[in-house]
C-alpha distance (Angstrom), angle and dihedral (degrees) to the residues before:
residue distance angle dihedral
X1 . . .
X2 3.94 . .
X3 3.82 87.0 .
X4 3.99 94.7 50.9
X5 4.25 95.4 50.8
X6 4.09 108.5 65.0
X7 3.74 89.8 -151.7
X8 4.04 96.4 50.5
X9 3.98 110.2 97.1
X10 3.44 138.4 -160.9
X11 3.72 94.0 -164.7
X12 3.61 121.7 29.5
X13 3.90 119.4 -97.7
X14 3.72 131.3 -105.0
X15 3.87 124.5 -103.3
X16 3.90 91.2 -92.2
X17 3.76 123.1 37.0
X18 3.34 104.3 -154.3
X19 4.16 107.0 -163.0
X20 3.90 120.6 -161.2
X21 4.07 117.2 -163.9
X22 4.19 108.5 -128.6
X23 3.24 94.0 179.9
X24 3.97 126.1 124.0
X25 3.70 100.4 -95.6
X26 3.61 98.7 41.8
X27 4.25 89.2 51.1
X28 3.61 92.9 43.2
X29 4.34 80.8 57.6
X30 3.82 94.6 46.0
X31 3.64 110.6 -81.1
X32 3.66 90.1 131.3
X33 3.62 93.4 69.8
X34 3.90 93.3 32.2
X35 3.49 89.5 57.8
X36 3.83 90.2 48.5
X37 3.75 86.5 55.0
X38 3.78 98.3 46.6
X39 4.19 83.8 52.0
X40 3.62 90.9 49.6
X41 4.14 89.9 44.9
X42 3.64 90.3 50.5
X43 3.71 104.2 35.2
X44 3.66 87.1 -132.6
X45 3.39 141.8 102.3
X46 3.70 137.5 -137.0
X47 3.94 114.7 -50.4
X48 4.18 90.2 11.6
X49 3.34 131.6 126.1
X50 3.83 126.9 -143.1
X51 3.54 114.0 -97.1
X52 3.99 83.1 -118.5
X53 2.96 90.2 51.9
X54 4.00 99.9 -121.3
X55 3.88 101.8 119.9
X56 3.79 141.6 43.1
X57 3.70 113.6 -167.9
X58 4.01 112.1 -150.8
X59 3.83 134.5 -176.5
X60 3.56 116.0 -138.1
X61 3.79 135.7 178.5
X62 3.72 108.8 -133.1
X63 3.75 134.4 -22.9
X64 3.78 94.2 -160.0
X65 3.84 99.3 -105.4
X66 3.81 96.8 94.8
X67 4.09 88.1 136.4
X68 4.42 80.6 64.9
X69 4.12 97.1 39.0
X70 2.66 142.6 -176.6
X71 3.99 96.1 56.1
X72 3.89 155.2 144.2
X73 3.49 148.6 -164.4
X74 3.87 118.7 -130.6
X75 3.78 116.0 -158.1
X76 4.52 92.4 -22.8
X77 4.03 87.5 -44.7
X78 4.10 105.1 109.3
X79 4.06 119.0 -147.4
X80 4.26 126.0 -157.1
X81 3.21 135.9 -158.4
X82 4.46 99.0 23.7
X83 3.35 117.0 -159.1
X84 4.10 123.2 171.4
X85 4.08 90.8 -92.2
X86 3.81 94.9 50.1
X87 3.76 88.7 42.2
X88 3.80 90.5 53.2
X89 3.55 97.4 43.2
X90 4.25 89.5 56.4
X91 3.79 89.3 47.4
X92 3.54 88.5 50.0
X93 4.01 92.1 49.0
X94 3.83 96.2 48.4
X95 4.19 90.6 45.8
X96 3.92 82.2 64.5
């Protein structure tokens, strides 16, 4: 049952969840190679924690704002239209 609900957890989360959309629109608009750079950022994959502690990186399959993909939501607060400099600038915030 943990495995089947995204927000379930068998280890508790870091500080900052930051949540990348996988779903069709945001891929077709780049999320596959935003989410490449937020793994690479990190050093993490999906469903990892920093080893500080700081961020949790999380799949998810749509935020509603496919009309504005690719996006995210960092910590409850969504964010449209990702590119690499908005990307870096929410890693950068949750690694606080």
């Amino acid at each position: 049952m943990v495995t089947f609900y995204h927000d379930f957890r068998e280890h508790p989360a870091g500080r900052h969840v930051l949540k990348l959309c996988r779903a069709e629109a945001c891929q077709s608009m780049g999320g596959d190679r935003l989410a490449e750079r937020a793994k690479a950022l990190l050093g993490i994959d999906f469903h990892e924690t920093t080893p500080d502690g700081a961020v949790t990186l999380e799949p998810v399959y749509c935020l509603g704002l496919c009309s504005c993909s690719p996006s995210a939501m960092l910590d409850g607060e969504v964010h449209a239209r990702l590119d690499e400099t908005v990307l870096e600038a929410l890693v950068a915030e949750a690694r606080r």
